[in-house]
DSSP file (Angstrom, degrees, kcal/mol; ACC not computed):
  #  RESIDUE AA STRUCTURE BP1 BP2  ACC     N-H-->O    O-->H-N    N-H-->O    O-->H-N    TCO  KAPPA ALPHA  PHI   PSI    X-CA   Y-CA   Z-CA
    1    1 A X              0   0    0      0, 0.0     2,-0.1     0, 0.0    75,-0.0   0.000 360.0 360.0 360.0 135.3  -62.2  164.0   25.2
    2    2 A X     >  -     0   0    0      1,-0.0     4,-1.4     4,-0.0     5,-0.2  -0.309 360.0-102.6 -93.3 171.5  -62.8  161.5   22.5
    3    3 A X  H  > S+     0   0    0      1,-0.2     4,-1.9     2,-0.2     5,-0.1   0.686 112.4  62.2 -96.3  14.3  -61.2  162.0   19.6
    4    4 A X  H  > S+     0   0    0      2,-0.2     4,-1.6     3,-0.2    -1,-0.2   0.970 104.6  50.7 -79.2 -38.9  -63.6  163.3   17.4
    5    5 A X  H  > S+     0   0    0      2,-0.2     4,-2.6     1,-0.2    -2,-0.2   0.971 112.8  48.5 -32.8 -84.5  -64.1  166.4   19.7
    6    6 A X  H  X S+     0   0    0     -4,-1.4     4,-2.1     2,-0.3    -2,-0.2   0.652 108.4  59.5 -66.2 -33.2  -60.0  166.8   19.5
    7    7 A X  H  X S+     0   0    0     -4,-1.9     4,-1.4     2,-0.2    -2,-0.2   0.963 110.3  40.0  23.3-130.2  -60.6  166.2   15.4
    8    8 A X  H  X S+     0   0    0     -4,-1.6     4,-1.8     2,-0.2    -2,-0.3   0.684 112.5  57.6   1.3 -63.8  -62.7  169.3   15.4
    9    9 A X  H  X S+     0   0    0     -4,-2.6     4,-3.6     1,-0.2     5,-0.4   0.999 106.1  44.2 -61.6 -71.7  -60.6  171.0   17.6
   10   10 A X  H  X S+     0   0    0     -4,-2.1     4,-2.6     2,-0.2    -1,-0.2   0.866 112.4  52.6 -39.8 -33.8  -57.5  170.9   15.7
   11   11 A X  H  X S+     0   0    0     -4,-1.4     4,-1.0     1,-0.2    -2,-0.2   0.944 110.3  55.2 -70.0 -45.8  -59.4  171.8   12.2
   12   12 A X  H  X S+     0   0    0     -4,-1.8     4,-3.5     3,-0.2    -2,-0.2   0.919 111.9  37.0 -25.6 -70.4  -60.7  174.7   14.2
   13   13 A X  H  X S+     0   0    0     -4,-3.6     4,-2.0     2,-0.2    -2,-0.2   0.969 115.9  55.9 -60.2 -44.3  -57.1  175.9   15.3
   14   14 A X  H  X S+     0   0    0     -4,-2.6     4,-1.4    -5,-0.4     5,-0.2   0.862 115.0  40.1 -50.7 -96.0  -55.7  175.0   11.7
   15   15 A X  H  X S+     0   0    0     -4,-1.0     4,-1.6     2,-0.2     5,-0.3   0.620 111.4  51.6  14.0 -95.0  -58.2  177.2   10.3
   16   16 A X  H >X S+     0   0    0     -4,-3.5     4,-1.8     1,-0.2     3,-1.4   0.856 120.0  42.9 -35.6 -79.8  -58.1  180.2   13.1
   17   17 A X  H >X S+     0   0    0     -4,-2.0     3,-2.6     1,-0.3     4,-2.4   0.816 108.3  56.5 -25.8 -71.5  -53.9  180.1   12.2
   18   18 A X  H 3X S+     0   0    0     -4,-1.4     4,-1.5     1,-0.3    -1,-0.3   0.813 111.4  43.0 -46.5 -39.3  -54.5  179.8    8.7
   19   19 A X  H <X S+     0   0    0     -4,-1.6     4,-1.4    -3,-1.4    -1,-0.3   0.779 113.2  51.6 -66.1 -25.6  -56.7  183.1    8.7
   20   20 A X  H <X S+     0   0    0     -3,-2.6     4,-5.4    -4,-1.8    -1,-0.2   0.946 104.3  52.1 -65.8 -47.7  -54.6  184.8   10.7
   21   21 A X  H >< S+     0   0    0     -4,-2.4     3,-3.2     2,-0.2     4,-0.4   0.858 112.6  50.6 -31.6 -89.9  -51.3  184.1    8.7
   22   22 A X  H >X S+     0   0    0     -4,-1.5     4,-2.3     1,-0.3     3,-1.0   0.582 110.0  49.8 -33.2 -63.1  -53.2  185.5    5.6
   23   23 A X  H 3X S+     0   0    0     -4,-1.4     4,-3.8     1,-0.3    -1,-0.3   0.921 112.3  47.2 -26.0 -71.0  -54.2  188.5    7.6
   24   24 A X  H <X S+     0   0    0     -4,-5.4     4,-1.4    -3,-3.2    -1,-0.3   0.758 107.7  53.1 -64.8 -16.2  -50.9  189.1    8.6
   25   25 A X  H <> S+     0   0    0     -3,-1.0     4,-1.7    -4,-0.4     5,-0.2   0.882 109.3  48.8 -37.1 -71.2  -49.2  188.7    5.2
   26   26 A X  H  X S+     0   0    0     -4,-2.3     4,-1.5     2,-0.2     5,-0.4   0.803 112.0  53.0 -87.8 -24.2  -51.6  191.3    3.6
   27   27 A X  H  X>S+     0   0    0     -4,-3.8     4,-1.7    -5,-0.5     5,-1.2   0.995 111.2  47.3 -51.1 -54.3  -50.7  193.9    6.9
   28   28 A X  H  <5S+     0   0    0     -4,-1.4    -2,-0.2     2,-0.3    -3,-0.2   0.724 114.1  43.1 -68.4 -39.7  -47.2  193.6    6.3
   29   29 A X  H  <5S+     0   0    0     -4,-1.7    -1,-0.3     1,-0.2    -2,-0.1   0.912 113.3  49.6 -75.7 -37.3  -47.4  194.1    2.7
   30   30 A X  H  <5S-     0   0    0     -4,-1.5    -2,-0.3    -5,-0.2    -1,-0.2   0.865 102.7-132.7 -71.3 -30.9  -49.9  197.1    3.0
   31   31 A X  T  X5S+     0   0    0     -4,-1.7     4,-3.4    -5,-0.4     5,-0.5   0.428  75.9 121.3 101.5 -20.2  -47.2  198.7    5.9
   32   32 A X  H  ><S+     0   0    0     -5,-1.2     4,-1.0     2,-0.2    -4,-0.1   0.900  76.6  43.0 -56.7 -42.7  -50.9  199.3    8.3
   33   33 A X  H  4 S+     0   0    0     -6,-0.2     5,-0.2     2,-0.2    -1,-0.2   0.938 113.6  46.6 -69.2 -56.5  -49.1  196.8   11.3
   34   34 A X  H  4 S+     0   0    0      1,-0.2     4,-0.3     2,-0.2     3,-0.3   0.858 119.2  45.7 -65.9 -17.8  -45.4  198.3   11.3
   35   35 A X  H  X S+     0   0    0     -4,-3.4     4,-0.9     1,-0.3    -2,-0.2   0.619 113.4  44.5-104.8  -8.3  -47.1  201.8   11.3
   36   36 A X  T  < S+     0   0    0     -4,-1.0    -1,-0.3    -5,-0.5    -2,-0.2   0.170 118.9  43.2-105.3  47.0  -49.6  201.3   13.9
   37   37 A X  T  4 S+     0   0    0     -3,-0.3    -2,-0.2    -4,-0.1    20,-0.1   0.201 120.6  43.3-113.9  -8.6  -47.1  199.4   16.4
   38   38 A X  T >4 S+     0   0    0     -4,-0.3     3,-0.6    -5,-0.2    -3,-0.2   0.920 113.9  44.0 -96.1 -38.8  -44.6  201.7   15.7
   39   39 A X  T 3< S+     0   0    0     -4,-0.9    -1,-0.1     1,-0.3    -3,-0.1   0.648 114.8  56.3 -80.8 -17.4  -46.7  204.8   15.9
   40   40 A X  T 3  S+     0   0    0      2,-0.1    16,-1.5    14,-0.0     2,-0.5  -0.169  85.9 107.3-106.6  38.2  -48.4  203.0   19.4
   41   41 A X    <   -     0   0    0     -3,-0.6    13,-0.3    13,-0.2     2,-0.2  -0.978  59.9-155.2-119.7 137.3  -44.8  202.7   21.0
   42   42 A X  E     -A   53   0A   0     11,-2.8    11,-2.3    -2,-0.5     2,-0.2  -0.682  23.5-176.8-100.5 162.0  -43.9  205.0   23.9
   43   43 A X  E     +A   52   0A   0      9,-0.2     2,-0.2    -2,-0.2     9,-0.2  -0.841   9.8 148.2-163.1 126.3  -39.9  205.3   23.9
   44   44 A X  E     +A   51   0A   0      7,-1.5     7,-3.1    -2,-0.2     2,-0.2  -0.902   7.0 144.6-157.2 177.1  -37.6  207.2   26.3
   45   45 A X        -     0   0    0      5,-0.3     5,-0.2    -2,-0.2     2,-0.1  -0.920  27.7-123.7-178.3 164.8  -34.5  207.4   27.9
   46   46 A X        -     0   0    0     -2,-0.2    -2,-0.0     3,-0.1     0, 0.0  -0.263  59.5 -66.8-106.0-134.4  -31.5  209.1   29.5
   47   47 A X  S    S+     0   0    0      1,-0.2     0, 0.0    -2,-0.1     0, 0.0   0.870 129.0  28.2 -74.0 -38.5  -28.0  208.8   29.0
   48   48 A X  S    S+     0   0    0      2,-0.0    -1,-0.2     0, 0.0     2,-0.1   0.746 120.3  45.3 -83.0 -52.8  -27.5  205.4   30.2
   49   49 A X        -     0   0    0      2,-0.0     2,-0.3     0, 0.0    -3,-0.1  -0.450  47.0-165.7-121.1 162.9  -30.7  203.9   29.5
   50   50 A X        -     0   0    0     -5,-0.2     2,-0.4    -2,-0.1    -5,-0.3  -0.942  11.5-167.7-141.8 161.3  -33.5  203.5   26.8
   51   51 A X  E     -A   44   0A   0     -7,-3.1    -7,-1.5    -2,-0.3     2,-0.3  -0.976  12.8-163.8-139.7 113.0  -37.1  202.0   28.3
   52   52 A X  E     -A   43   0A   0     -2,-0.4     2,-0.3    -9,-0.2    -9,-0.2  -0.847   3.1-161.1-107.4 140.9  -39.1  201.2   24.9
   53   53 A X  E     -A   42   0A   0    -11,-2.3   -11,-2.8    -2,-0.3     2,-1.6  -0.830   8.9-163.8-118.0  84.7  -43.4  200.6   25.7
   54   54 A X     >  +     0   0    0     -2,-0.3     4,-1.7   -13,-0.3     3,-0.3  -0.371  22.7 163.6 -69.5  67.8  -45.2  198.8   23.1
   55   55 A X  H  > S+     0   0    0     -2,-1.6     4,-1.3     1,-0.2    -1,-0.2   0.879  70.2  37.0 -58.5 -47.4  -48.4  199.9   24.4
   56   56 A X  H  > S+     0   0    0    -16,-1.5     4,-0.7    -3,-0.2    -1,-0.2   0.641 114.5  55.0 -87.8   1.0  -50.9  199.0   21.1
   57   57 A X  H  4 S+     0   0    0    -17,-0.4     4,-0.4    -3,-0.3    -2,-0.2   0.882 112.4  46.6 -76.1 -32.7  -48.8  195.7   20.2
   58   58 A X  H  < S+     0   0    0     -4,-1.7    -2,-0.2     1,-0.3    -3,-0.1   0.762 114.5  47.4 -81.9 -25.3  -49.8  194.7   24.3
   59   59 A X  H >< S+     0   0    0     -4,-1.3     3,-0.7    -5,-0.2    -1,-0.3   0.823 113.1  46.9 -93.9 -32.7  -53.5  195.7   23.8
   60   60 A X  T 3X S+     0   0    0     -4,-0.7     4,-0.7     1,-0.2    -2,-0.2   0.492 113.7  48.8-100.0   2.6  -53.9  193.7   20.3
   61   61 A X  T 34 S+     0   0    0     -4,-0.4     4,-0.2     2,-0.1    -1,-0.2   0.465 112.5  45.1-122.6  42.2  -52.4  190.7   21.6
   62   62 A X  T <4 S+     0   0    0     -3,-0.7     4,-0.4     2,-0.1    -2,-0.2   0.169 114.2  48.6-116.7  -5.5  -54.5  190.8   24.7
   63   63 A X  T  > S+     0   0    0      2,-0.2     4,-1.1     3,-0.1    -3,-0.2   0.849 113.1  51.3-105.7 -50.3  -57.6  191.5   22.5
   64   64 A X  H >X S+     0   0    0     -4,-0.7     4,-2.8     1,-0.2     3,-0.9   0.987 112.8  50.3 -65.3 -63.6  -56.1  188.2   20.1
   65   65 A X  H 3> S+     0   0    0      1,-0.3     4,-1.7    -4,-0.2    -1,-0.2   0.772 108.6  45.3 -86.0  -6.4  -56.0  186.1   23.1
   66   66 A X  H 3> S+     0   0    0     -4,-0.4     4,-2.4     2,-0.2    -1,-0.3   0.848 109.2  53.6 -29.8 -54.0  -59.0  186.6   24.5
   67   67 A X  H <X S+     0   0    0     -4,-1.1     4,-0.8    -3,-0.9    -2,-0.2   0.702 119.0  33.3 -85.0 -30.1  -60.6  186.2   21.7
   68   68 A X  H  X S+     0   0    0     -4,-2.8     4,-1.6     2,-0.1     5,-0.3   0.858 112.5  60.7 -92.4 -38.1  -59.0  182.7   20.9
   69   69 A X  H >X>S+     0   0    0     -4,-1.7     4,-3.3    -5,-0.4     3,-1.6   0.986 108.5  48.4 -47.5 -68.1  -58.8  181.7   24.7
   70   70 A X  H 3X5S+     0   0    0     -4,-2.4     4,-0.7     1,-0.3     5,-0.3   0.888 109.7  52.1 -39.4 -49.2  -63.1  182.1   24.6
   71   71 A X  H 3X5S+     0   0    0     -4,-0.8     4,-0.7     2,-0.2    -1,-0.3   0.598 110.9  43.6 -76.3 -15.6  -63.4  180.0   21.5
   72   72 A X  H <X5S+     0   0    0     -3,-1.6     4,-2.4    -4,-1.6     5,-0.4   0.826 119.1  44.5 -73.6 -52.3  -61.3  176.9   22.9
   73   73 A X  H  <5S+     0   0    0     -4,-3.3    -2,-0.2    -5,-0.3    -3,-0.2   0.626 116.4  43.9 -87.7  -0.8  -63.0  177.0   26.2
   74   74 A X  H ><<S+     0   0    0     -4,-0.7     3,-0.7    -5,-0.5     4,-0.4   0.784 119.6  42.8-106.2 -46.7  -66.5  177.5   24.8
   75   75 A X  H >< S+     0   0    0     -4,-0.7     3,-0.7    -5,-0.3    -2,-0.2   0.861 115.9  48.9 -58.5 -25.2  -65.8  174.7   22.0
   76   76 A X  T 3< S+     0   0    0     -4,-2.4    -1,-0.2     1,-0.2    -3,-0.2   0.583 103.8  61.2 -96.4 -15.2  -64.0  172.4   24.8
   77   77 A X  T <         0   0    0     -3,-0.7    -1,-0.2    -5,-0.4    -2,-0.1   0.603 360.0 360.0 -92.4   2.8  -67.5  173.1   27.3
   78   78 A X    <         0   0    0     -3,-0.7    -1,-0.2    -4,-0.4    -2,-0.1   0.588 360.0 360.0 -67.4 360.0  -69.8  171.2   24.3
């Protein structure tokens, strides 16, 4: 890869991060992330034990990396 490609690639990620941040920033403030990951958490236990499932945190950050995984390997196949 030459470096103009890796250039580009890096402004690319900087970018994708930088939108995310912001994104997360305005969830956090709004409350909308801690009450759908908490409301999407299965949680049980006995006496001994507690088994916590973060089932909608596992699903949006399999949905996130997908979604960035495609856009490296489709900018890196130009």
């Amino acid at each position: 890869m030459d470096f103009d490609g890796l250039g580009k690639l890096l402004i690319i990620g900087g970018i994708a991060m930088l939108v995310m941040g912001v994104l997360f920033v305005i969830a956090s403030q709004s409350g909308f992330l801690s009450n759908l990951l908490q409301s999407g958490t299965l949680t049980f236990g006995g006496e001994n034990f507690t088994c916590i499932v973060p089932i909608v945190a596992s699903i949006i950050l399999s949905i996130v990396l997908t979604v960035v995984l495609n856009i490296v390997i489709r900018f890196l196949n130009k």
